[in-house]
C-alpha positions in Angstrom: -4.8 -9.7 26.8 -7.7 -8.0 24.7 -9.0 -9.7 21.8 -7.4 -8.9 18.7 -9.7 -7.2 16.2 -8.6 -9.8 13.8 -10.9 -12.6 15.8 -14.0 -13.8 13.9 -12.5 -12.1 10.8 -11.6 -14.1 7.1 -8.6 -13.4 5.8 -6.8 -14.5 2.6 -2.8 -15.0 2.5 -1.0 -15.0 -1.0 2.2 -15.5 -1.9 3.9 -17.7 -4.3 6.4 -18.9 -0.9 4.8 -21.4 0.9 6.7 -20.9 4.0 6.2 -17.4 3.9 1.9 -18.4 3.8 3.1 -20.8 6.6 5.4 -17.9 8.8 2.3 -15.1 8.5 -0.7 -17.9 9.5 1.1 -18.9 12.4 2.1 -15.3 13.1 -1.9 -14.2 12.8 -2.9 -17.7 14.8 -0.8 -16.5 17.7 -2.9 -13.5 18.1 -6.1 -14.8 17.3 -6.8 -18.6 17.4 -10.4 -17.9 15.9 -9.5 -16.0 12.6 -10.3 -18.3 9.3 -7.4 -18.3 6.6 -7.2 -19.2 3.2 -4.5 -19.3 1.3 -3.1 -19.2 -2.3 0.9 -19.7 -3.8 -0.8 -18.2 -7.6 -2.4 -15.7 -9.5 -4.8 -18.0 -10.5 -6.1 -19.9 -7.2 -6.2 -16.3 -5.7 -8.1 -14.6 -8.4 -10.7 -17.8 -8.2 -11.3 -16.9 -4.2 -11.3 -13.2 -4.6 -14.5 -14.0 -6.7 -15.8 -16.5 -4.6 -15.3 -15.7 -1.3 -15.9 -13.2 0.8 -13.2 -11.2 3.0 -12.4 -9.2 5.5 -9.2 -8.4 4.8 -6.5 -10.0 2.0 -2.7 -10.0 2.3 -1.0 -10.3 -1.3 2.4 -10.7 -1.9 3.5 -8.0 -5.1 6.0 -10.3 -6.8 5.8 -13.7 -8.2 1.5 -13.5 -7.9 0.8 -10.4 -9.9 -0.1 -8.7 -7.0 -1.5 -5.0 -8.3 -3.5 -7.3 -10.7 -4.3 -9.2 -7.7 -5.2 -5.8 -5.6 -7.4 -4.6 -8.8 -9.7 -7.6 -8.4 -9.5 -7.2 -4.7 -10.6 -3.4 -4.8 -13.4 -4.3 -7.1 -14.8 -7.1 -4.6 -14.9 -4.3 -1.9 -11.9 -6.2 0.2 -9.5 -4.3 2.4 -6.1 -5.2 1.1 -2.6 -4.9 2.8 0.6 -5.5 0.4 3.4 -7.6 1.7 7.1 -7.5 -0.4 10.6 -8.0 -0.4 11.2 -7.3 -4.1 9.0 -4.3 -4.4 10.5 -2.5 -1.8 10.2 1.1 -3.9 9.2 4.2 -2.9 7.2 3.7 -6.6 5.4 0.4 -5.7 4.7 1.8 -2.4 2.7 5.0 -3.9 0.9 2.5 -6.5 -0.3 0.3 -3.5 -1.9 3.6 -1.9 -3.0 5.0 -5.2 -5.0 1.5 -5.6 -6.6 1.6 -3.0 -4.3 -1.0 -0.7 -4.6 0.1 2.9 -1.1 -1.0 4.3 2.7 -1.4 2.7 4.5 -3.9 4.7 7.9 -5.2 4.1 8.6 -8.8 4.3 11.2 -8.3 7.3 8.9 -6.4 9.3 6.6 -9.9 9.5 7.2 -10.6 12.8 5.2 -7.3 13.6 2.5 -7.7 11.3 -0.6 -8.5 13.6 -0.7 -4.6 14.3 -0.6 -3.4 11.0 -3.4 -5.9 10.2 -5.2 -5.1 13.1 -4.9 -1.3 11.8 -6.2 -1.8 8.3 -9.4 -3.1 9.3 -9.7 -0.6 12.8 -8.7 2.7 10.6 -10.2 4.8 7.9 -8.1 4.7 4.4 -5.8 8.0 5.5 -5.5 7.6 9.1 -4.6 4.3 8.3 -1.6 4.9 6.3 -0.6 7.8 8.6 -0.1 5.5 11.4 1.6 3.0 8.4 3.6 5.5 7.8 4.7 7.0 10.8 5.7 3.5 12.5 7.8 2.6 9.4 9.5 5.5 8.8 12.5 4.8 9.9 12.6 2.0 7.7 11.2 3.7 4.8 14.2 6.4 5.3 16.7 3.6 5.6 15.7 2.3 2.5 15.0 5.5 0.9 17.2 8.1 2.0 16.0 11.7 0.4 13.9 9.6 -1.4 11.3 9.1 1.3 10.7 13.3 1.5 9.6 12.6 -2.0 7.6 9.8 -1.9 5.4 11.6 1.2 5.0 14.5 -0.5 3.4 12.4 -3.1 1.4 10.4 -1.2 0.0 13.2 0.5 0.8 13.1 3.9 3.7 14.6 6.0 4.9 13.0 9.1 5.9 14.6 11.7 9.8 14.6 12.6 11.6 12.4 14.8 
């Protein structure tokens, strides 16, 4: 098995569900033993390491932690930032996440999967990046969405290509 790309890398979890901090570190640990994780169930604990610390790539919950402020502070520290929900599952909060800056969109129940994505936000440039987001979510996106998600790419900027 090749290393993953997340080996040797720091990484910052938030969330204000513990079990979900405990579900994604042991998620990441299965890949890559070596990767150092901090993590944070507030607002305030995570704004304190995003000044502090140094990362290579932060996961932040949108609900419950003020995430967008969250991803403002993170974007201003120069930290690659992928945005984890369940609540903010919107075609709107999906377009402010990209429009900030955050380089991946991730629902919650798409966890179990989210070493690649991870692995992709660090590996890819900000556009390429999203178009692979993109494109391997899309059938979600379109369950969720409907005629909806036509819109929400248009906005965004980048067409995918059809099924």
């Amino acid at each position: 098995m090749a290393e993953s790309i997340l080996s040797h890398k720091k990484l910052l979890m938030v969330d204000d569900e513990p079990d979900i901090l405990t579900t994604l570190e042991g998620l990441i640990l299965a890949s890559c033993v070596d990767c150092k994780i901090d993590k944070a169930t507030t607002y305030e604990s995570a704004a304190k390491l995003l000044k502090s610390v140094e990362y290579d790539l932060v996961i932040l919950d949108i609900m419950g932690v003020r995430g967008f402020d969250l991803l403002e502070t993170a974007m201003a520290e120069k930290f690659k930032v992928a945005m984890l929900t369940a609540n903010a599952m919107n075609p709107e909060a999906l377009k402010k996440a990209h429009d900030m800056g955050a380089m991946a969109y991730l629902p919650k129940d798409k966890m179990g999967e989210i070493v690649p994505f991870l692995e992709d936000a660090l590996k890819y440039e900000f556009e390429p990046g999203w178009k692979r987001l993109l494109s391997a979510l899309r059938d979600t996106f379109i369950d969720l969405w409907g005629r909806d998600w036509e819109k929400i790419q248009k906005d965004v900027g980048m067409k995918l290509p059809s099924p």
